[in-house]
C-alpha positions as CSV (number, residue, x, y, z in Angstrom):
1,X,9.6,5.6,8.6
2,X,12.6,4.0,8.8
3,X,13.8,1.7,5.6
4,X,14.2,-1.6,7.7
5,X,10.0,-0.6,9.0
6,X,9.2,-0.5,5.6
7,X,11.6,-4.1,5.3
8,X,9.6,-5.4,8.0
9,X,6.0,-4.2,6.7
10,X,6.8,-5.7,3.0
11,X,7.6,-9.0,4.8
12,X,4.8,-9.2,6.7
13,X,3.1,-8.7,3.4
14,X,4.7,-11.7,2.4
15,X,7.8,-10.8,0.8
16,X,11.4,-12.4,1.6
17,X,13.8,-9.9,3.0
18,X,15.9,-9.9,-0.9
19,X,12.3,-9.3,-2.4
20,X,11.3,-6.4,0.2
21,X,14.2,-4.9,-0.5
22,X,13.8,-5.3,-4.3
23,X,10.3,-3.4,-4.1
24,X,11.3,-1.0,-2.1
25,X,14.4,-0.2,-4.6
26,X,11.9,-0.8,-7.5
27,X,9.7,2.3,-6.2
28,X,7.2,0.7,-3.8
29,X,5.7,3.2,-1.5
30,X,4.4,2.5,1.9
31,X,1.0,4.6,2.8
32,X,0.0,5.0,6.2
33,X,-2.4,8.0,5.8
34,X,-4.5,6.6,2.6
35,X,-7.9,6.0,4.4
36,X,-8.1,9.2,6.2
37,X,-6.8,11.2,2.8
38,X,-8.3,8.6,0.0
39,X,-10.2,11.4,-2.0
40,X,-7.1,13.3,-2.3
41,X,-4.9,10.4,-3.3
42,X,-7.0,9.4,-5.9
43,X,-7.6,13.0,-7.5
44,X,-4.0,12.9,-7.2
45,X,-3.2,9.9,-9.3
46,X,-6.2,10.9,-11.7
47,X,-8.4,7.5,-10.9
48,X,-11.2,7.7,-13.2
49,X,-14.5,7.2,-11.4
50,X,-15.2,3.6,-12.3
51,X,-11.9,2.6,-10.9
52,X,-12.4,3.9,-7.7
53,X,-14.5,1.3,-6.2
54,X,-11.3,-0.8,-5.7
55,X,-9.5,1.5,-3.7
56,X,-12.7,1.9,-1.1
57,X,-13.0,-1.9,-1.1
58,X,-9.4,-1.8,-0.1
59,X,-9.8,1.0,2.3
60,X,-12.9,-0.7,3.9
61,X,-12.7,-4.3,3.6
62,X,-8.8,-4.6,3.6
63,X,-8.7,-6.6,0.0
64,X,-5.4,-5.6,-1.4
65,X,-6.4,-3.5,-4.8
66,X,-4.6,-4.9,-7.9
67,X,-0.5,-4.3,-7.4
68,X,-1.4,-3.2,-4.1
69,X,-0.7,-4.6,-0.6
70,X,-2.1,-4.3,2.8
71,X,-0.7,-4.9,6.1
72,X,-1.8,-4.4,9.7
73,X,0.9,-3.7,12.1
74,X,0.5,-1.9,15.5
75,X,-3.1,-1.4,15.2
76,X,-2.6,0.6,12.1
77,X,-3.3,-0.5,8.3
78,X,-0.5,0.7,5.8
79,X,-1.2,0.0,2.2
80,X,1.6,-0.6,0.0
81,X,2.0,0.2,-3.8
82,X,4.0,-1.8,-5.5
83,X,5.6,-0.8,-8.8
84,X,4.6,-3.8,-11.3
C-alpha cells in the first residue's frame, strides 16, 4: 500500500492530512487482513483472553477497539492501530 493510501485511509478516519501523516510517522499500522487472520494477530501481540472480546467486537460490529481505527474504503474494512 502506497503511503498517500494509507494518508487517505487515516483521513477518512478522521484525521487532517498533518495529523495522518504524524500517525503514520508515529508508528500507526494499517491492517487489511485482521478479520480473516485475527486469531493469529492476537497470539501474536500476546492478548490475554479477557481482552479479546474487543478485538471481535471490532472485527464484527466495526466499533473501533481502544487506540484503534476503522475504515471502510472500496468495499474493504482496514483497521488501523494507532501508536498512543
Amino acid at each position: 500500500m502506497t503511503r498517500e493510501k494509507e494518508v487517505e485511509l487515516l483521513m477518512k478516519d478522521g484525521d487532517t492530512r498533518s495529523e495522518a501523516e504524524k500517525h503514520l510517522k508515529d508508528g500507526a499500522v494499517i491492517i487489511e487482513d485482521l478479520a480473516e487472520n485475527l486469531g493469529s494477530y492476537l497470539d501474536e501481540w500476546d492478548v490475554d483472553e479477557e481482552d479479546r472480546g474487543a478485538y471481535r467486537n471490532m472485527i464484527e460490529k466495526k466499533i473501533p477497539a481502544a487506540g484503534w481505527g476503522v475504515v471502510e474504503d472500496g468495499g474493504k474494512t482496514f483497521y488501523i492501530m494507532y501508536v498512543l
